[in-house]
C-alpha positions as CSV (number, residue, x, y, z in Angstrom):
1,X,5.9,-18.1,3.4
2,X,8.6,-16.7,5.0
3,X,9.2,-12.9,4.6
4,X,10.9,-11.7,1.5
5,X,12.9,-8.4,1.8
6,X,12.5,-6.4,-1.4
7,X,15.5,-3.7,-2.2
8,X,15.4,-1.2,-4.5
9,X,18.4,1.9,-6.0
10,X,17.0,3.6,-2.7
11,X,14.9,1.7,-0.7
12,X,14.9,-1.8,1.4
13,X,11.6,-3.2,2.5
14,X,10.8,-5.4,5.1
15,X,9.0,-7.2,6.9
16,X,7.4,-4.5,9.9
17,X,9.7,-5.0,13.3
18,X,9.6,-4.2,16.9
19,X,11.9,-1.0,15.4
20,X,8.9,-0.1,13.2
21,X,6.4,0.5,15.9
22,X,7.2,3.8,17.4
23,X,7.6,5.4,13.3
24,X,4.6,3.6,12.6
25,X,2.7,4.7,15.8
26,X,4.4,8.5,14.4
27,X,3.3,8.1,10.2
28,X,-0.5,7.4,11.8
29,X,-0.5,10.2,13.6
30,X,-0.5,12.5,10.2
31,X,-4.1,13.8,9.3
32,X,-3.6,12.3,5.9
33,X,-3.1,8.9,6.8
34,X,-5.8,8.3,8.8
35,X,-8.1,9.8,6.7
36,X,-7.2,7.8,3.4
37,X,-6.2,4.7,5.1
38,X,-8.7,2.4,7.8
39,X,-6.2,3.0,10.4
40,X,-7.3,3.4,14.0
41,X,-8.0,7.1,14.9
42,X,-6.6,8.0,17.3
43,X,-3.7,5.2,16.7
44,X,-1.9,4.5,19.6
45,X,1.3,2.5,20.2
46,X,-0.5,-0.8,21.2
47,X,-1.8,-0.3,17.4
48,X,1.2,-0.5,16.1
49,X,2.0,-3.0,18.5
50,X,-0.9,-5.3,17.1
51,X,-0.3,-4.2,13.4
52,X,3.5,-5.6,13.4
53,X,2.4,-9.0,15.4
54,X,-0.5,-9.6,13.0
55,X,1.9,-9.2,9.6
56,X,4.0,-12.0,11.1
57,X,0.8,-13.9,11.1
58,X,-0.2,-12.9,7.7
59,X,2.9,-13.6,5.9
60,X,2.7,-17.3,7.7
61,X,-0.8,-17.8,5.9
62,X,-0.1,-16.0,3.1
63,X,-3.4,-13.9,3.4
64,X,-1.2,-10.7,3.2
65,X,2.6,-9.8,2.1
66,X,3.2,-6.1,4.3
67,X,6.8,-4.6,4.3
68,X,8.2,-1.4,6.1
69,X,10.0,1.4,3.5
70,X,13.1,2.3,4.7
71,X,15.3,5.1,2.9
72,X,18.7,5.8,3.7
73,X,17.4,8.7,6.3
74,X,14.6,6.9,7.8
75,X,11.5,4.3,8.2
76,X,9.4,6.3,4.8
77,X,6.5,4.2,5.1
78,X,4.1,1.3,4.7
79,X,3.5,-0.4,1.5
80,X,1.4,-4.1,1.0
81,X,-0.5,-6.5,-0.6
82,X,-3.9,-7.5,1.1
83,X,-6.3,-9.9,0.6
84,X,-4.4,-12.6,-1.5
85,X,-6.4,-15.3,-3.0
86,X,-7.0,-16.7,-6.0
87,X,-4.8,-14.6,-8.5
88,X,-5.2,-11.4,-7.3
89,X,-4.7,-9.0,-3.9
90,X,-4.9,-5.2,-3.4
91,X,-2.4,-2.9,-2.9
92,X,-2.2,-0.7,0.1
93,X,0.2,2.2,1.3
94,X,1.0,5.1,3.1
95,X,3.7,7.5,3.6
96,X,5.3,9.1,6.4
97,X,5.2,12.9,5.8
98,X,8.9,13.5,5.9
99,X,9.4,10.9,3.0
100,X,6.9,12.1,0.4
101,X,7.5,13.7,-3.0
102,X,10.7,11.7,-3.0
103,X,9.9,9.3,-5.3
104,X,10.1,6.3,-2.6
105,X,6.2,5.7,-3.1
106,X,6.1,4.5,-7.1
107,X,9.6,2.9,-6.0
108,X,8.5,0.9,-3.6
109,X,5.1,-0.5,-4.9
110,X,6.9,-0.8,-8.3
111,X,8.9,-3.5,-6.4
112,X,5.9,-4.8,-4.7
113,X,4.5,-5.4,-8.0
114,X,7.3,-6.9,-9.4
115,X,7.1,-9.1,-7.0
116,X,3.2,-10.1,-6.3
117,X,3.5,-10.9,-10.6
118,X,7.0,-13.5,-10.5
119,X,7.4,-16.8,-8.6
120,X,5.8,-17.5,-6.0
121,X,2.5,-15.7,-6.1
122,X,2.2,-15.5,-9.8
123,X,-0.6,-13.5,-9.1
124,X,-3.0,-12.3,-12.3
125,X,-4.4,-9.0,-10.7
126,X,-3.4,-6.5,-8.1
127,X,-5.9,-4.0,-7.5
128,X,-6.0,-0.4,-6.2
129,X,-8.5,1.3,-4.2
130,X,-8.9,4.5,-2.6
131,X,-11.3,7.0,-0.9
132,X,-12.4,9.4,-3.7
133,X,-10.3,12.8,-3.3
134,X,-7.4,10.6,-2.3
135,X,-5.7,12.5,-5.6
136,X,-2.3,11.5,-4.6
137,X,-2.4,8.0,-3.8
138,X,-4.4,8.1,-7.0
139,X,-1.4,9.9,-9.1
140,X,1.0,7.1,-8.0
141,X,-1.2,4.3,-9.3
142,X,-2.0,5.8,-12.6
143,X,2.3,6.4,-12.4
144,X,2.4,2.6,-12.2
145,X,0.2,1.6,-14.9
146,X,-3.1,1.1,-13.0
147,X,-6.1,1.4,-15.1
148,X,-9.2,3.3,-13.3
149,X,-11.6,1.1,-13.4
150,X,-14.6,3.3,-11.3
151,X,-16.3,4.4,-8.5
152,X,-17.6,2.2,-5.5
153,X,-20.3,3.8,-4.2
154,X,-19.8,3.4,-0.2
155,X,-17.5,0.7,-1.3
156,X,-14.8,1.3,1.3
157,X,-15.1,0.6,4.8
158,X,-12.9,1.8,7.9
159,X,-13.5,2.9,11.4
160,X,-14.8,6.4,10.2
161,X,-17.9,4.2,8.3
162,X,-17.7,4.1,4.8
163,X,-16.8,6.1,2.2
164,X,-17.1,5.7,-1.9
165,X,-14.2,4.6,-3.8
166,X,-11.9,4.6,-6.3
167,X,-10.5,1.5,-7.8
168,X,-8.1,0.5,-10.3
169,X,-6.3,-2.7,-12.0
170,X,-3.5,-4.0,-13.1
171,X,-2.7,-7.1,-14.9
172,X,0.3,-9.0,-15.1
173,X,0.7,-8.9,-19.1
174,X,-0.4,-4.7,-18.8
175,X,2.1,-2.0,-20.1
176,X,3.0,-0.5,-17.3
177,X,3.1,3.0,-18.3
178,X,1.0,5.7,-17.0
179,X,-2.7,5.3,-18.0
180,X,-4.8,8.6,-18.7
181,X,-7.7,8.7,-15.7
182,X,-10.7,10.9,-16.1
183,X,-10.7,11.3,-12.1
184,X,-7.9,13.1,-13.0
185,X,-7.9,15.1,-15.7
186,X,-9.9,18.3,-14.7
């Protein structure tokens, strides 16, 4: 598939660029990110580098749809959907520190979902998943309508080793509105 750009009252996403890889190379440098996310530590350039040829590839197969956030000031962050197959993916994302508490998060992967539910994909299921104590990424699912589905005991790999998990679901006939999550609720 060819990339789709999504736009939303604030944002346009993307398909990641050769103008992406220096913010990107910049977002992975934040503590947060590479802590939550299975990002190379320490990322360097030729990361980014790889990450932005490799999306190409992936929207050509159709394995994984990945976009760039852009708001009006900036590149904001990364938002996709990963490991597409039969009716379902998981979403992914990260945000650069300047953009956060904005909003452009929940706007962005609202539009992602949007998306990975309508023509083409059609898709039955996107999933959610993060390292437990990840409380903000975790606060934007639940803002989309995610249902917390449990933990994944050493479920989540990345190139610290693995850690447990949180995951979630969505369907594509759900109410969308925020879900109550006992992760959260203490």
């Amino acid at each position: 598939m060819e990339p789709v750009t999504l736009t939303t009252a604030r944002l346009v996403l993307s398909a990641p660029a050769e103008d992406d890889i220096d913010p990107i190379t910049a977002g992975c440098q934040d503590p947060e990110v590479w802590r939550y996310t299975p990002v190379p530590f320490p990322y360097e350039r030729h990361h980014a580098e790889e990450f932005v040829a490799n999306t190409a590839r992936w929207w050509d197969t159709g394995s994984d749809y990945v976009w760039s956030i852009h708001s009006p000031e900036a590149f904001a962050g990364m938002v996709g959907l990963h490991r597409v197959k039969g009716g379902e993916a998981e979403i992914g994302y990260w945000m650069s520190p300047g953009a956060r508490g904005r909003g452009y998060l929940t706007e962005a992967a609202r539009a992602v979902i949007d998306f990975a539910f309508a023509e083409p994909l059609k898709l039955e299921r996107v999933e959610w998943r993060a390292v437990v104590g990840n409380v903000p990424s975790a606060r934007s699912a639940r803002t989309l309508g995610f249902r917390y589905e449990g933990l994944l005991r050493a479920g989540l790999a990345s190139p610290r080793g693995r850690d447990d998990g949180w995951i979630a679901g969505l369907l594509a006939g759900d109410d969308r509105s925020p879900q109550p999550w006992p992760v959260l609720e203490s």
